[in-house]
C-alpha positions as CSV (number, residue, x, y, z in Angstrom):
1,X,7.7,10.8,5.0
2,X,4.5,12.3,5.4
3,X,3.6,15.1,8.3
4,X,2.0,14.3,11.0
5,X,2.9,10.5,11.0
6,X,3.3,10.5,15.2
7,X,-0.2,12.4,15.2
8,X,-1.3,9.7,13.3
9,X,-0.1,7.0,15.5
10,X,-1.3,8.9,18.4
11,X,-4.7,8.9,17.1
12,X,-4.8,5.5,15.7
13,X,-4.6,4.4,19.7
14,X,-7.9,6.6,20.2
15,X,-10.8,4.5,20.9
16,X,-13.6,5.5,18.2
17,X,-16.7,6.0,19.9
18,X,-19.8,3.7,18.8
19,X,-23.1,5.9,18.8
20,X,-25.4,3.2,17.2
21,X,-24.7,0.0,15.5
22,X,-28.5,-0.1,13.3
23,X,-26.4,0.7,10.2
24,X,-27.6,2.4,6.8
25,X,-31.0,0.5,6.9
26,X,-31.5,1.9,9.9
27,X,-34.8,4.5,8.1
28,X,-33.5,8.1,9.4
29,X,-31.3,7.2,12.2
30,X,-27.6,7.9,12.6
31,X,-25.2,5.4,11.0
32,X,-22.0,6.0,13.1
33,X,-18.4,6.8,11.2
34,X,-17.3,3.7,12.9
35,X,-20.1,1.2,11.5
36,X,-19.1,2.6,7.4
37,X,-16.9,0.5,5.8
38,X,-15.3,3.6,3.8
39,X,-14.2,5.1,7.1
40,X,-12.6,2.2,8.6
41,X,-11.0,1.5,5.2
42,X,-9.2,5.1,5.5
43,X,-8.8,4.7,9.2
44,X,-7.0,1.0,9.0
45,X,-4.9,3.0,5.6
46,X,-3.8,5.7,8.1
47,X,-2.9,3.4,10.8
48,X,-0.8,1.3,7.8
49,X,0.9,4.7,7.0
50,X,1.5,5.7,10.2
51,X,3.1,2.6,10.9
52,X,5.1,2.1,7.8
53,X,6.4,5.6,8.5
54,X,8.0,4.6,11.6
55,X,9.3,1.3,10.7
56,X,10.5,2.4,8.3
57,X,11.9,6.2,8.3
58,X,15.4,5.4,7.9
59,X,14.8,4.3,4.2
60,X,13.0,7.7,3.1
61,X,11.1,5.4,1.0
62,X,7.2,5.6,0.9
63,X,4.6,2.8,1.2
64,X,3.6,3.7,-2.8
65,X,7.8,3.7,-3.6
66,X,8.1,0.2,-1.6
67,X,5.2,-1.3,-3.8
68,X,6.6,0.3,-7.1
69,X,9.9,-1.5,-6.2
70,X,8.2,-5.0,-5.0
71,X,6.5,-4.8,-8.2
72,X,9.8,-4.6,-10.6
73,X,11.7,-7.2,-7.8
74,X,9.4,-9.6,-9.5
75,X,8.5,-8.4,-13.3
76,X,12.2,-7.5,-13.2
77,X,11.4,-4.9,-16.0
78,X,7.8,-3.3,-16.5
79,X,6.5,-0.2,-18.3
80,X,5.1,2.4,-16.3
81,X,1.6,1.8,-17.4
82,X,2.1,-1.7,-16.1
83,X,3.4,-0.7,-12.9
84,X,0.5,2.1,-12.4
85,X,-1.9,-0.8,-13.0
86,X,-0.3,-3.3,-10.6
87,X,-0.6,-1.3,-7.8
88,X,-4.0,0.0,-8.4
89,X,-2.6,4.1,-9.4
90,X,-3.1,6.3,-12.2
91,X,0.0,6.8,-14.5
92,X,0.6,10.5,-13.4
93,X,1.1,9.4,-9.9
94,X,3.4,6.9,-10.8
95,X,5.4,8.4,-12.8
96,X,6.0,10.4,-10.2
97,X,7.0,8.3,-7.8
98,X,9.4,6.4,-10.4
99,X,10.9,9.7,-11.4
100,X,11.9,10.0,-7.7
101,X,13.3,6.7,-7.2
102,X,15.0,6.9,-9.9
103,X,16.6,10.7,-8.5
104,X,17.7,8.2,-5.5
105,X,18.7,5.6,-8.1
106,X,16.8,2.8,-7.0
107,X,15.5,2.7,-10.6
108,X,16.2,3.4,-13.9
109,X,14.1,4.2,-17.0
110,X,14.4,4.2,-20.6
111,X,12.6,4.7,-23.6
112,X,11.0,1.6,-24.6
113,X,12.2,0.1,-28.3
114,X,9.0,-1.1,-28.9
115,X,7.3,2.2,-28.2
116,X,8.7,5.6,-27.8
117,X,6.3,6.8,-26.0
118,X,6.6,4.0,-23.5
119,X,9.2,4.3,-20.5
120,X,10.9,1.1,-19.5
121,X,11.1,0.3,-15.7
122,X,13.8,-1.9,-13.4
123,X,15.5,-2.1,-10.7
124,X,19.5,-0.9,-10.0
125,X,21.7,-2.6,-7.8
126,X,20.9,0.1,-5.1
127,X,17.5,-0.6,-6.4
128,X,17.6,-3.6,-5.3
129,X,19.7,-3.0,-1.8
130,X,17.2,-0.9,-0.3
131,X,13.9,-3.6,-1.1
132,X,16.4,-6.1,0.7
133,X,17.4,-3.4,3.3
134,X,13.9,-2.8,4.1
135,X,12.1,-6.0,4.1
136,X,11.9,-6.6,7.7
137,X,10.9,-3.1,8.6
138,X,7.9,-3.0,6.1
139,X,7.5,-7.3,7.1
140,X,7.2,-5.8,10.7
141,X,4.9,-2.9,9.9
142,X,2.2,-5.1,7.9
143,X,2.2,-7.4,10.7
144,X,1.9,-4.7,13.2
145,X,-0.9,-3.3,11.3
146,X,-3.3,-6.4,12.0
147,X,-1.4,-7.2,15.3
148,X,-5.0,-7.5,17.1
149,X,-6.1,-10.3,15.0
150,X,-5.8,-14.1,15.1
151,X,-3.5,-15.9,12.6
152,X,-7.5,-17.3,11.5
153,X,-8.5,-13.8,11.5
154,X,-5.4,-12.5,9.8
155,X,-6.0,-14.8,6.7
156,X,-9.9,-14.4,6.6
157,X,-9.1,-10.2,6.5
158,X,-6.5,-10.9,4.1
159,X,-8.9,-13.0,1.9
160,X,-11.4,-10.5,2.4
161,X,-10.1,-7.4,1.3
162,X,-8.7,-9.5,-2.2
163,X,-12.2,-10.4,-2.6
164,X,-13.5,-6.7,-2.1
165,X,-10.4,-5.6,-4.3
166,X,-10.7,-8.1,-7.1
167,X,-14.9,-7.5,-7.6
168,X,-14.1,-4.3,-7.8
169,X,-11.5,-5.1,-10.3
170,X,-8.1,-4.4,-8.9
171,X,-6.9,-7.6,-8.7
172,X,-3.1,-7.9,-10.4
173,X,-1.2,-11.4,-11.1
174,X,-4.7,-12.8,-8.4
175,X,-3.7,-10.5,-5.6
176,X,-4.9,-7.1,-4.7
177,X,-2.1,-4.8,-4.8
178,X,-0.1,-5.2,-2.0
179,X,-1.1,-7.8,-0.5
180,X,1.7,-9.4,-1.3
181,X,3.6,-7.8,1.7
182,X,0.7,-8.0,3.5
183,X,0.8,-11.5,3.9
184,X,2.8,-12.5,7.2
């Protein structure tokens, strides 16, 4: 898993100081880390992380890994560009990340007949074991995530970041990527 996960949760349990709340119209003032969306978008993605490692440390299986095999739970078979697009990574990444689930054997990958430049993408048995092994851990670390909120809340943050995601256009099969396991 990723260093410094504990630090992280540690950190995550900081309060952030709030210097000023005038935001970027605010003509010269300070707009405070805590008032920019990009920082609390990284913040609430650290927290996830941190999170996700814990729940789910056993597994050895990353949040990216989890969504790669979420993604071929449901296609069943995908290439890889497919699967980079779905959850919102470049190819090289991906790859990546497929090449080590399928050193765990979680996945396997073969040369697609179609296109031979194309790798073909599914699930194994064990594959397939360890999305079902780890359901409730990941379940439990989404909904730990956005503990604080309201069920109401929840499903307007939810809603929210797929609108942010999808005008931006990252939206796969109508959802942002992971949102999916989001939901709770």
């Amino acid at each position: 898993m990723e260093d410094g996960a504990g630090d992280l949760a540690k950190e995550a349990a900081l309060p952030v100081a709030r210097a000023d709340s005038r935001g970027p119209e605010a003509a010269g003032g300070i707009w405070p880390l805590i008032d920019r969306p990009g920082f609390l978008v990284r913040r609430l993605y650290q927290i996830h992380v941190s999170l996700f490692s814990e729940r789910c440390a056993a597994f050895r299986v990353t949040p990216l890994q989890y969504s790669l095999l979420s993604e071929l739970m449901v296609r069943g078979e995908a290439d890889q560009t497919t699967l980079a697009h779905a959850v919102a990574l470049d190819r090289t990444t991906t790859t990546g990340a497929l090449r080590r689930l399928e050193a765990r054997g979680f996945v396997s990958r073969t040369i697609s007949p179609v296109d031979r430049r194309s790798q073909q993408c599914r699930l194994t048995d064990e594959g397939r074991e360890i999305h079902a092994a780890m359901a409730d851990a990941v379940r439990q670390a989404h909904a730990d995530t956005i503990a604080t909120l309201s069920p109401a809340e929840r499903k307007l943050f939810i809603d929210l970041m797929r609108k942010i995601a999808a005008a931006h256009g990252q939206a796969a099969h109508g959802q942002a990527p992971g949102m999916a396991e989001l939901q709770t």
